[in-house]
MARBA-3410 file (N, C-alpha, C, O; in Angstrom, 1 decimal):
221
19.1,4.7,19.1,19.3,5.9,18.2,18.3,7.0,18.6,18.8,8.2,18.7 ~ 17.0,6.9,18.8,16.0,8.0,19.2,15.2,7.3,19.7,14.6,6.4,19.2 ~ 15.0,7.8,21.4,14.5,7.9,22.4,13.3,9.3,22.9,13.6,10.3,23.5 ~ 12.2,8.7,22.4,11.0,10.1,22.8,10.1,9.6,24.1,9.2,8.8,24.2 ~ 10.7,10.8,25.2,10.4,10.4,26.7,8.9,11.9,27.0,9.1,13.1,27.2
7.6,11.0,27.1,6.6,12.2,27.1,6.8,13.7,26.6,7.2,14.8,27.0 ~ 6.3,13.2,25.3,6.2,14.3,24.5,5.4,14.7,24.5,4.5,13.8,24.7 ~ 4.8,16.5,24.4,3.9,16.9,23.8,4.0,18.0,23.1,4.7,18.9,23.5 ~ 3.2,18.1,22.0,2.6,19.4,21.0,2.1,19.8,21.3,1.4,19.0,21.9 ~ 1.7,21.5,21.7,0.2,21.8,21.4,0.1,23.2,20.8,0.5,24.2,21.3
-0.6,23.0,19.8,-0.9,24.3,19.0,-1.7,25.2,19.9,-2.3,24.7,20.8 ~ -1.8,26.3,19.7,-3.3,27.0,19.7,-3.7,27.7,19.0,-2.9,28.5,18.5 ~ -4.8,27.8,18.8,-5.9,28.0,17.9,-7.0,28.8,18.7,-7.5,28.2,19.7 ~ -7.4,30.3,18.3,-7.6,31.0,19.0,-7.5,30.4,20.3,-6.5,29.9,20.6 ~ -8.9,30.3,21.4,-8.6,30.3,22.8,-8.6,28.8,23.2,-8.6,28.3,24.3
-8.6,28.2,22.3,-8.6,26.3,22.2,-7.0,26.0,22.3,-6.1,26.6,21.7 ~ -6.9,25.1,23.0,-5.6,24.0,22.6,-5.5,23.0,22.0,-6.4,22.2,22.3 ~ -4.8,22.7,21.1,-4.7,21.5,20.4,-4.1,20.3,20.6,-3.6,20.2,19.5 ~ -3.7,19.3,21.4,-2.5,18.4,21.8,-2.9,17.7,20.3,-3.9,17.0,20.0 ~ -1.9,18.1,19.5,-1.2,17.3,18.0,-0.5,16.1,18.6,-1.0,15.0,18.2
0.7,16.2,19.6,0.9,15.3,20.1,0.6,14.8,21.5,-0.2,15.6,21.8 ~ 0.7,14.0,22.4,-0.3,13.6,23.6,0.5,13.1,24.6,-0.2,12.4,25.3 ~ 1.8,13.2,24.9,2.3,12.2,26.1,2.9,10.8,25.4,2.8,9.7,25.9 ~ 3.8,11.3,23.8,4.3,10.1,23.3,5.8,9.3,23.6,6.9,9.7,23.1 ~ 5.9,8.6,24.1,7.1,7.8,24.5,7.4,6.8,23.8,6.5,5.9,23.6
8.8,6.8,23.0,8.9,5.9,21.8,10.5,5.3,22.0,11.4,5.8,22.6 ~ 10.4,4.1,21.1,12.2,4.3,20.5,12.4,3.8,19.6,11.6,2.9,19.1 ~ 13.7,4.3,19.1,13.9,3.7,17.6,15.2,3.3,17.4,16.2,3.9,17.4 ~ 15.1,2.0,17.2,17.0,1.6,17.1,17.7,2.1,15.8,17.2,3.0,15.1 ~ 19.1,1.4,15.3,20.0,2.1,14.4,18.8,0.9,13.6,18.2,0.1,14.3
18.7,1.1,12.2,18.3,0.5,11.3,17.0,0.0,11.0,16.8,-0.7,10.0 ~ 16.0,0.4,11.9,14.6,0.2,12.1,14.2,0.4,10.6,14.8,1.1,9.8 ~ 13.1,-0.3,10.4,11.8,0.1,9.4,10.8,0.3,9.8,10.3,-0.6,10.5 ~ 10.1,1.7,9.5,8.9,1.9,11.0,8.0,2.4,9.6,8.5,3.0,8.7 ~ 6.6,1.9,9.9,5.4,3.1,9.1,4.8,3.7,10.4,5.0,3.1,11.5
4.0,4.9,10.2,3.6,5.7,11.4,2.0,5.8,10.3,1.9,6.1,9.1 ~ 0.9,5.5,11.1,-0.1,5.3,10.2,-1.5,6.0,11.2,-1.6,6.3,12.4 ~ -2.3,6.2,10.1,-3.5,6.9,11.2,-4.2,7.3,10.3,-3.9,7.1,9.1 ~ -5.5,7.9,11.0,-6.0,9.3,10.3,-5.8,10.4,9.8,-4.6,10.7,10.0 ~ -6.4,11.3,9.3,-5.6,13.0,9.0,-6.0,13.4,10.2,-7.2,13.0,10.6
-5.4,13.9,10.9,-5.4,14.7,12.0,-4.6,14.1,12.8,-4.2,14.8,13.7 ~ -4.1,12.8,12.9,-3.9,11.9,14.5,-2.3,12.2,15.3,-1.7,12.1,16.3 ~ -2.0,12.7,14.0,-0.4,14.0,14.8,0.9,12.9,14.1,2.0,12.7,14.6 ~ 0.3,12.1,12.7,1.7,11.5,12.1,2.5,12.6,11.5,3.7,12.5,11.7 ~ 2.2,13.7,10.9,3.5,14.6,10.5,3.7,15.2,11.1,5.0,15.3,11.1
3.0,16.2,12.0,3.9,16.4,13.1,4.8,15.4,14.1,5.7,16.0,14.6 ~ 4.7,14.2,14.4,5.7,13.3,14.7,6.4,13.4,14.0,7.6,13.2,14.4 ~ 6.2,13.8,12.8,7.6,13.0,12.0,8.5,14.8,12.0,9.7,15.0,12.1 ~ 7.6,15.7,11.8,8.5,17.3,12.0,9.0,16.7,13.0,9.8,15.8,12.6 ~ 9.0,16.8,14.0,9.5,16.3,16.0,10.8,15.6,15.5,11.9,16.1,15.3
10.6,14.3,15.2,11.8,13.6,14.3,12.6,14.1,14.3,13.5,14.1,15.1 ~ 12.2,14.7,12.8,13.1,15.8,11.6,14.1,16.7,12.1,15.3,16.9,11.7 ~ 13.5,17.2,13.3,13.8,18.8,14.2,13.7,19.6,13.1,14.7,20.2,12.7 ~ 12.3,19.8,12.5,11.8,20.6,12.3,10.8,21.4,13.0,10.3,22.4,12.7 ~ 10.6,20.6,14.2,9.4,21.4,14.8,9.7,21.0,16.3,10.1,19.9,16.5
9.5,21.7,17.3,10.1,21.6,19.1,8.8,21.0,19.7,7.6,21.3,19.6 ~ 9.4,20.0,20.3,7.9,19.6,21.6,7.6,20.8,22.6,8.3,21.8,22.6 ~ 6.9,20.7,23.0,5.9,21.6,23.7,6.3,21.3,25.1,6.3,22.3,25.8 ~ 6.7,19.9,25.8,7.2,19.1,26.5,7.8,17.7,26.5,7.5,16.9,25.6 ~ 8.3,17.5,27.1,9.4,15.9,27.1,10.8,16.4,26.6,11.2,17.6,26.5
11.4,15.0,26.2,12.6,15.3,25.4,12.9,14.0,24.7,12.5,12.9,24.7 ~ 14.0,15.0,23.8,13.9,13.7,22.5,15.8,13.8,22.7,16.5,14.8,22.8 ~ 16.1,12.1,22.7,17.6,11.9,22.6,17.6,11.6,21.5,16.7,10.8,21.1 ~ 18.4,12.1,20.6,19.2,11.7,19.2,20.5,11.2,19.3,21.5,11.9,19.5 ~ 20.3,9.5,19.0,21.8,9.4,19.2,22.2,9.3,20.3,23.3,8.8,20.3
21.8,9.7,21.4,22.4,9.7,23.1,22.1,11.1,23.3,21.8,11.3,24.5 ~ 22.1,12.0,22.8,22.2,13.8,22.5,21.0,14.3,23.0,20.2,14.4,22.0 ~ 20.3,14.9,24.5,19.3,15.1,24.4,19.4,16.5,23.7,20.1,17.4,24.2 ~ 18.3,16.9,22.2,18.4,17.6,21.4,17.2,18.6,21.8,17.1,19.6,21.1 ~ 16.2,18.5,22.8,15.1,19.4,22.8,15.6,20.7,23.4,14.6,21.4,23.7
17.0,21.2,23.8,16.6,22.5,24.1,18.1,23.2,23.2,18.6,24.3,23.5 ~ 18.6,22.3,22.3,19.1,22.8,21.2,19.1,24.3,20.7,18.0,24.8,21.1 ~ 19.9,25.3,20.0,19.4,26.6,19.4,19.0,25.8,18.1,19.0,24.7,17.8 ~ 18.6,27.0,17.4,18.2,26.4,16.1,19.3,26.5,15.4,19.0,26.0,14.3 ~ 20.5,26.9,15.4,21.6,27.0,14.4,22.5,25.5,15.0,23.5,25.0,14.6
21.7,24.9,16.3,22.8,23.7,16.6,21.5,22.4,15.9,21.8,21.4,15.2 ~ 20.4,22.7,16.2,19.7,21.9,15.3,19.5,21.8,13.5,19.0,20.9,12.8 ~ 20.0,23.0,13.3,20.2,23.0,12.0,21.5,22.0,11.5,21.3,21.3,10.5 ~ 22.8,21.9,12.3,23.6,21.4,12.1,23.4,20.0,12.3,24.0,19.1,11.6 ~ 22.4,19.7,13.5,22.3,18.2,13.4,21.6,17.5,12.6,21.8,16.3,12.3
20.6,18.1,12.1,19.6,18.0,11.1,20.3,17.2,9.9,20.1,16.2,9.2 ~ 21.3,18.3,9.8,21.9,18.1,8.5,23.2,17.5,8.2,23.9,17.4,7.2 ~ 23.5,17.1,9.5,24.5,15.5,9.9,23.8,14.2,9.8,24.2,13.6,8.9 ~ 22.8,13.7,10.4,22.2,12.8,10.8,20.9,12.4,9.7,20.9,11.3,9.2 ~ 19.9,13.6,9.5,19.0,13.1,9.1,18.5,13.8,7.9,18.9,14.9,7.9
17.6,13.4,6.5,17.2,13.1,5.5,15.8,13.0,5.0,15.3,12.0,5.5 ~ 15.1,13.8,4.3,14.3,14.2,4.3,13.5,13.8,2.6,13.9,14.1,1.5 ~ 12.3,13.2,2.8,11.6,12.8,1.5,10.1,13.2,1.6,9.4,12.5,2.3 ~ 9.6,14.3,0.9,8.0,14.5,1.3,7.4,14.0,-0.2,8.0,13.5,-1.2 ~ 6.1,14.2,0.2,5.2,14.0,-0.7,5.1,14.6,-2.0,4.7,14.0,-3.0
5.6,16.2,-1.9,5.7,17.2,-2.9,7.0,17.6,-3.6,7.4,18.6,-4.3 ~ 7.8,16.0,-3.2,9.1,16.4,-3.9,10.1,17.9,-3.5,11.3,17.9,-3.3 ~ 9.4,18.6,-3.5,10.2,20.0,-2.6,11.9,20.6,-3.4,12.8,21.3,-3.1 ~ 11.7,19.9,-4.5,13.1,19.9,-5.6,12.9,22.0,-6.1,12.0,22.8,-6.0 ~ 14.2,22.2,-6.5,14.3,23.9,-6.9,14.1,23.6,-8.1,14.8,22.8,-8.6
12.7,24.2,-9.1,12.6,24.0,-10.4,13.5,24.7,-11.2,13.5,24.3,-12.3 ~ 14.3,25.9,-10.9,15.3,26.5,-12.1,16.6,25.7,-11.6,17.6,26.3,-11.8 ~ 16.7,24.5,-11.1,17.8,23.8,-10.9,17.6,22.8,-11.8,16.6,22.6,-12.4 ~ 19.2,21.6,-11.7,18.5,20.5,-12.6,18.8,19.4,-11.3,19.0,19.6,-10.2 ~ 18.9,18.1,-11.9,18.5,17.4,-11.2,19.6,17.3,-10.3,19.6,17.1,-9.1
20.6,17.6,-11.1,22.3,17.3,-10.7,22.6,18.3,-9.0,23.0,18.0,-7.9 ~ 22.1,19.5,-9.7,22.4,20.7,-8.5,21.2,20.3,-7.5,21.6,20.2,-6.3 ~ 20.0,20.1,-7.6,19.1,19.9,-6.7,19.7,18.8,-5.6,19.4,19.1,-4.4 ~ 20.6,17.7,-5.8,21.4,16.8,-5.0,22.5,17.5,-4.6,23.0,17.4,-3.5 ~ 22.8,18.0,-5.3,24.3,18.9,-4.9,24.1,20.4,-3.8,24.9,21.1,-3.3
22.4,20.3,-3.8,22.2,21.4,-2.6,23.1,21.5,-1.0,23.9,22.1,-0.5 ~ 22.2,20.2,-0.7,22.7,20.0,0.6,24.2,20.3,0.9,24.7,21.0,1.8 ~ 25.0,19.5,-0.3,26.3,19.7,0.4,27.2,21.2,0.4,28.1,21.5,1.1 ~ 26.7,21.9,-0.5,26.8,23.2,-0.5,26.5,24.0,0.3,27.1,25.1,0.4 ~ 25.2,23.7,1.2,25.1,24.3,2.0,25.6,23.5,3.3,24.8,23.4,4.2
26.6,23.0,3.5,26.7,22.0,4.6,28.4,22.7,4.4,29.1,22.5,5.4 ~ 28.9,23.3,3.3,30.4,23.3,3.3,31.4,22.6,2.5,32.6,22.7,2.4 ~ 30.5,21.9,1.9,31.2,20.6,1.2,32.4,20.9,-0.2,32.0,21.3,-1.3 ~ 33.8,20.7,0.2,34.4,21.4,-1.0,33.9,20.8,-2.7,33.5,19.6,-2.7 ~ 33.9,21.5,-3.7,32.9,21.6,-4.9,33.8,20.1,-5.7,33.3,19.5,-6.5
35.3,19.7,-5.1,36.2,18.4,-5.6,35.7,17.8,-5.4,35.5,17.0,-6.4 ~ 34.8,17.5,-4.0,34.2,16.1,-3.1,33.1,16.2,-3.6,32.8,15.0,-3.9 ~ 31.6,17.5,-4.3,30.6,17.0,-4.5,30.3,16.6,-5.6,29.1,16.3,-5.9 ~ 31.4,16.5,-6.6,30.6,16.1,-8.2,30.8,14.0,-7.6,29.9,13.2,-7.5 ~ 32.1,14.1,-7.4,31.8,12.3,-7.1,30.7,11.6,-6.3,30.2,10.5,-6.5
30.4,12.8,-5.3,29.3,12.3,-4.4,27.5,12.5,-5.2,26.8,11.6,-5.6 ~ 27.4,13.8,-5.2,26.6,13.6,-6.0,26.0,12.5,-7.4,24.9,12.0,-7.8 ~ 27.6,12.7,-8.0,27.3,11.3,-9.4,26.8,10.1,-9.0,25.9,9.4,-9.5 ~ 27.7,9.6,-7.5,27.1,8.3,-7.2,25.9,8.2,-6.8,25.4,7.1,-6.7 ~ 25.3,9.3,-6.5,24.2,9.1,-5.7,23.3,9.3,-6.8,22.3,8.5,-6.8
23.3,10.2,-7.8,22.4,9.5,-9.2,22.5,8.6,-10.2,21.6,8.3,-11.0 ~ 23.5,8.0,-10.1,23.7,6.9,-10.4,23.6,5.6,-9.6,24.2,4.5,-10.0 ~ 23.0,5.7,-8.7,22.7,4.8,-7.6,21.2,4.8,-8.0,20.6,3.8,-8.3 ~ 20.8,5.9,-7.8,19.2,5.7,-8.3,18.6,5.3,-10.2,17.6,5.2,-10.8 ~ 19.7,5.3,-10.4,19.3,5.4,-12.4,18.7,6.5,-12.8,17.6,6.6,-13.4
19.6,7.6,-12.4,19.4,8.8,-13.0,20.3,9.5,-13.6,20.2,10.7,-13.9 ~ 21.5,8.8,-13.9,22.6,9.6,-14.3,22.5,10.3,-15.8,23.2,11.3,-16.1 ~ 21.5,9.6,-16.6,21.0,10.3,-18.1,19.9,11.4,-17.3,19.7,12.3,-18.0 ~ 19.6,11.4,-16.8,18.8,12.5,-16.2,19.0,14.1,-15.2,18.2,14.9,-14.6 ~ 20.3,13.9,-15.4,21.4,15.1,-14.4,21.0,16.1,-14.6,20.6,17.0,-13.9
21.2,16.1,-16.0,21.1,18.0,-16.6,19.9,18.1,-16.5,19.8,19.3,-16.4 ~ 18.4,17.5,-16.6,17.1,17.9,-16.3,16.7,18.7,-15.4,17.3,18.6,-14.3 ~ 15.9,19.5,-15.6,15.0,20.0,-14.8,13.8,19.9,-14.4,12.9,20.0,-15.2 ~ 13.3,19.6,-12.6,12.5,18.8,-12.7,11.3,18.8,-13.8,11.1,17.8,-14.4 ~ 10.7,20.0,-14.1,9.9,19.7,-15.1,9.6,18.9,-16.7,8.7,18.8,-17.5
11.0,18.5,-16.5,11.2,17.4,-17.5,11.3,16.2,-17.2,11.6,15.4,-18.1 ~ 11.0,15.9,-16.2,11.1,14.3,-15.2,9.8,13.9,-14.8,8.9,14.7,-14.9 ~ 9.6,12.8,-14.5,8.2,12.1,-14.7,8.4,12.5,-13.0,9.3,13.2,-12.6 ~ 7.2,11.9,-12.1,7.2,11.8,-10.8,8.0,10.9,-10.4,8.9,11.2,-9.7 ~ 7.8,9.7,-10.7,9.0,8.8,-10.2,10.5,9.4,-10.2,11.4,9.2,-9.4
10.6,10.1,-11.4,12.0,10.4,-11.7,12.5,11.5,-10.5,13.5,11.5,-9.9 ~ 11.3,12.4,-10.3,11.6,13.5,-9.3,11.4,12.5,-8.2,12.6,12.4,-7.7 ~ 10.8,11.8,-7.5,11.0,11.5,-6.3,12.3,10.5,-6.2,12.6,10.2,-5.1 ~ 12.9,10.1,-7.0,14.1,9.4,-6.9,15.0,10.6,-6.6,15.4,10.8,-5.4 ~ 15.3,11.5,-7.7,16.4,12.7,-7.4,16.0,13.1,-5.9,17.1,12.9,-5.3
14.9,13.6,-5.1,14.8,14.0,-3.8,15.1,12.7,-2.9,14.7,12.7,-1.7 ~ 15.5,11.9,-3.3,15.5,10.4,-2.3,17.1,10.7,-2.3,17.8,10.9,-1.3 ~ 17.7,10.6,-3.9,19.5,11.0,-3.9,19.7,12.3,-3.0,20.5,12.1,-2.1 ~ 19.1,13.7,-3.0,19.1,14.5,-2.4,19.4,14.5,-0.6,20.1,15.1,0.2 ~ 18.6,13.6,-0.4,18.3,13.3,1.0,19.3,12.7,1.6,19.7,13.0,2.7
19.9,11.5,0.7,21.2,10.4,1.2,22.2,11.4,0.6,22.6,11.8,1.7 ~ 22.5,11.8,0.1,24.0,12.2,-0.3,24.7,12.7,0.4,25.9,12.9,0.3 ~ 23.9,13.0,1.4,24.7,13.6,2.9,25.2,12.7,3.9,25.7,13.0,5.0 ~ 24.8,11.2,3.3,24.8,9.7,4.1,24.6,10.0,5.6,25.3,9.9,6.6 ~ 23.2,10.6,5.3,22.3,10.4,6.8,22.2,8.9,7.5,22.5,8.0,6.7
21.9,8.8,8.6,21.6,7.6,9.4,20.0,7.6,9.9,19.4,6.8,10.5 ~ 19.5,8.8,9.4,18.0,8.4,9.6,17.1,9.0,8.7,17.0,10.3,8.5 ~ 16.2,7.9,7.9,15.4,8.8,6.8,14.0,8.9,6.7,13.3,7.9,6.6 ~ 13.6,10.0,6.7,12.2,10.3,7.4,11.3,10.5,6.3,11.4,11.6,5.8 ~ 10.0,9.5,5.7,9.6,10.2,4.1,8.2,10.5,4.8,7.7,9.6,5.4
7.4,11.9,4.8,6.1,12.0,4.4,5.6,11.9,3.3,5.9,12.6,2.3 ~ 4.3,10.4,3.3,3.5,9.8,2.1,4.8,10.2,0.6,4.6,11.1,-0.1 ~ 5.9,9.4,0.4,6.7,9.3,-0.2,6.0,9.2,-1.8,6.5,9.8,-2.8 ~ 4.8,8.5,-1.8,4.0,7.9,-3.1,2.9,8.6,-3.2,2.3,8.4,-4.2 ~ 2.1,9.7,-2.2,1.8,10.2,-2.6,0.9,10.7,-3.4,-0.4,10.7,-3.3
2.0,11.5,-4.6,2.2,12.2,-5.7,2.3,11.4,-7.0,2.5,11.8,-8.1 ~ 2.3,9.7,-6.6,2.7,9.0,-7.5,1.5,7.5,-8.4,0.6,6.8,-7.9 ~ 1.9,7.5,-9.6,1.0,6.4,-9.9,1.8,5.1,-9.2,2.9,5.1,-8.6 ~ 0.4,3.9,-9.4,0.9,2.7,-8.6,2.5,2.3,-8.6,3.2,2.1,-7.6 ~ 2.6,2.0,-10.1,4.3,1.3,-10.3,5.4,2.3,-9.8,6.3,1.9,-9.0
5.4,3.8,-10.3,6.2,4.5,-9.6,6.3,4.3,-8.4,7.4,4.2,-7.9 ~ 4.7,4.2,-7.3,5.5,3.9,-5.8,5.9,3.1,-5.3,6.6,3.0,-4.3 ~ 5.5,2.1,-6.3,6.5,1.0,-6.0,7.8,0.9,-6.1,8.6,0.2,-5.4 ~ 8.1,1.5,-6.9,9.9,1.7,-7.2,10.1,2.4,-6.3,11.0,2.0,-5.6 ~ 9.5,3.6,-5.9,10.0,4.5,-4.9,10.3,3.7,-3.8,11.5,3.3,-3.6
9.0,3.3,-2.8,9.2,1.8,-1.7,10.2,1.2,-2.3,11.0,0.8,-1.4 ~ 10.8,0.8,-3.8,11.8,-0.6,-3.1,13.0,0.2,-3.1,14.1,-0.4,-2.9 ~ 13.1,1.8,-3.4,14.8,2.1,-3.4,14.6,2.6,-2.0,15.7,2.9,-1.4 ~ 13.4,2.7,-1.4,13.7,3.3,0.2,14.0,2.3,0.7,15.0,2.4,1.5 ~ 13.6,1.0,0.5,14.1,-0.3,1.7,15.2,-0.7,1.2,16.0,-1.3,2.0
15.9,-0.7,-0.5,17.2,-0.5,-0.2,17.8,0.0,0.5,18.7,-0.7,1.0 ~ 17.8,1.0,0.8,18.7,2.0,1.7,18.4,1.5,3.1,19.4,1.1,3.8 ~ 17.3,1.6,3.5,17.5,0.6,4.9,17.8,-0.2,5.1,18.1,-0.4,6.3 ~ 18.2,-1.4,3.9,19.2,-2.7,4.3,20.1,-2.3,4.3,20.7,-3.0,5.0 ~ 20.8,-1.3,3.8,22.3,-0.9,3.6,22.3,0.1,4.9,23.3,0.9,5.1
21.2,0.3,6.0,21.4,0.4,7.8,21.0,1.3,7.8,21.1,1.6,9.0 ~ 20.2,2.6,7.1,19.2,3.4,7.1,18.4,3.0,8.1,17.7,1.9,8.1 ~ 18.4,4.3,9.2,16.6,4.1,9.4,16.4,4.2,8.7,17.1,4.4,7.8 ~ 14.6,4.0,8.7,13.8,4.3,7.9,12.2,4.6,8.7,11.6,4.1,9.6 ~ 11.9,5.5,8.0,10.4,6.0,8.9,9.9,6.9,7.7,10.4,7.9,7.1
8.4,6.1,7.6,7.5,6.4,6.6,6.3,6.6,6.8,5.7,5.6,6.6 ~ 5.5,7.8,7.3,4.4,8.3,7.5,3.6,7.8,6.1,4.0,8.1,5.0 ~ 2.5,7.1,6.2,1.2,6.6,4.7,0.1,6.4,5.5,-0.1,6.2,6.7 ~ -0.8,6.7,4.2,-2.1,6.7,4.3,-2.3,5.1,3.9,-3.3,4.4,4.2 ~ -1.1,4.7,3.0,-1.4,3.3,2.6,-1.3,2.0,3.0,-0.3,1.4,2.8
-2.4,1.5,3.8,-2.0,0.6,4.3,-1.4,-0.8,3.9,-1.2,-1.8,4.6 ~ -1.4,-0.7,2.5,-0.4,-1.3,1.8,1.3,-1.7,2.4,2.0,-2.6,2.8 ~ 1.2,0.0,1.9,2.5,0.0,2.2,3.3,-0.2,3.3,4.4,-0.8,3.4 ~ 2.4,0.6,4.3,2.5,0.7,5.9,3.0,-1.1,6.4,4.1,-1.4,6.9 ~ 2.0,-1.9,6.2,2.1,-3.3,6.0,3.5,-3.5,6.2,3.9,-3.7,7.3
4.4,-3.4,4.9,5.8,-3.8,4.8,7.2,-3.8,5.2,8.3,-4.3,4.9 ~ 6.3,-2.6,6.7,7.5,-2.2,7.6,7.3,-3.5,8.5,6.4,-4.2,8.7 ~ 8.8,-3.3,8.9,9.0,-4.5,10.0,8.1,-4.1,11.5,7.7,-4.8,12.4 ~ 8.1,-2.9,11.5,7.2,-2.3,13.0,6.3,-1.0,12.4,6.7,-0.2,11.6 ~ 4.9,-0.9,13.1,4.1,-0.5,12.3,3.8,0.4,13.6,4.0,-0.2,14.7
3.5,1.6,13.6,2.8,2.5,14.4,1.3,3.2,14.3,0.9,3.9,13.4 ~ 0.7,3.0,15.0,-1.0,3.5,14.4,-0.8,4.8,15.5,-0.1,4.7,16.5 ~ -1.4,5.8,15.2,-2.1,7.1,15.9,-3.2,7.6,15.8,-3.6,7.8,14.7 ~ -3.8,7.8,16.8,-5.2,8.7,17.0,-5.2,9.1,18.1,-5.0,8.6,19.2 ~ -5.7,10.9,17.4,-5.7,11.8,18.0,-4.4,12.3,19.3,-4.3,12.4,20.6
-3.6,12.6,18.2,-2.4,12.8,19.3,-1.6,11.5,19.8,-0.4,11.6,20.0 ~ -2.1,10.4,20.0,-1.5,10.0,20.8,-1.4,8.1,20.0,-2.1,7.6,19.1 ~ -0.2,7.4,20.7,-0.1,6.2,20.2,-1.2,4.7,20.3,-1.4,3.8,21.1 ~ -1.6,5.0,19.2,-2.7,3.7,19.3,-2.1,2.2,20.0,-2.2,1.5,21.0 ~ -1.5,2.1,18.9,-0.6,0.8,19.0,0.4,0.7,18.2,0.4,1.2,17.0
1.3,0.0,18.7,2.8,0.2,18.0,3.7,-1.8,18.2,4.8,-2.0,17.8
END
């Protein structure tokens, strides 16, 4: 599914360079459970932007799918983005004057989706999570668990094949991440990637393939 053949980042910062990323070569099959683990700095969320195609290597190339996507425009990466892949951060990232219902119902709207097809899709997809008494809310009336489930339905309802969470738990008390973790590896048994950048090495633990980083580059994998 994704193939990363020497990659590199590099920022700069006045007259310094940064290699974020270092010469990374990776792969990831259809249905993987991967944590990406490290220090702050060691270039896990930028991996996971690279991922996302939110953010371009500096060098290498990344196949998605068979598709080498690194010299992509951004209106063709936009579109793959939003075919394929699925998005869960730490800050929830939900529209507060929406409610829970339209915050899931973004994507497909902006993707084209006629308004017949997204009330069913959407319902299932809050109702998949046990949010369906919670539709008409706005996040500010939702616990954190409650908001990171709606951005978990958010992310699938476009039935991505690969789903990318930065520190998913975060933002969250213990039990909440726990729920969060077990509706993400639902979705992975049902053939989701899955790839989860933590600080927790708890959690990190529970993937089937574990990735460590420092400083740019692949510790061990």
């Amino acid at each position: 599914m994704i193939e990363l053949r020497n990659i590199h980042r590099n920022f700069q910062v006045g007259e310094q360079t940064v290699h974020a990323l270092d010469d990374i070569n990776l792969d990831f099959a259809d249905g993987d459970y991967v944590s990406i683990m490290g220090p702050s700095g060691s270039g896990k969320s930028t991996l996971l932007n690279l991922l996302g195609l939110l953010d371009r290597a500096s060098a290498g190339q990344y196949f998605l799918n068979g598709q080498d996507v690194t010299a992509l425009s951004d209106e063709q990466l936009a579109a793959t983005r939003n075919r394929y892949i699925g998005f869960v951060f730490q800050a929830f990232h939900l529209v507060p004057r929406l409610t829970a219902f339209e915050n899931v119902e973004l994507p497909l709207m902006l993707a084209g989706v006629a308004i017949e097809e997204r009330r069913p899709r959407v319902e299932q997809a809050l109702a998949e999570l046990d949010l369906s008494d919670r539709s008409q809310h706005k996040p500010d009336q939702l616990s954190g668990g409650q908001r990171q489930r709606v951005a978990i339905a958010r992310a699938t309802v476009t039935q991505p094949t690969l789903l990318l969470a930065d520190e998913p738990t975060g933002n969250l008390d213990q039990k909440s991440g726990q729920d969060v973790i077990h509706v993400l590896e639902q979705l992975n048994q049902r053939g989701i990637t899955l790839i989860i950048v933590t600080h927790d090495a708890a959690i990190g633990r529970r993937a089937r393939r574990r990735i460590h980083m420092l400083d740019g580059r692949i510790e061990r994998s």
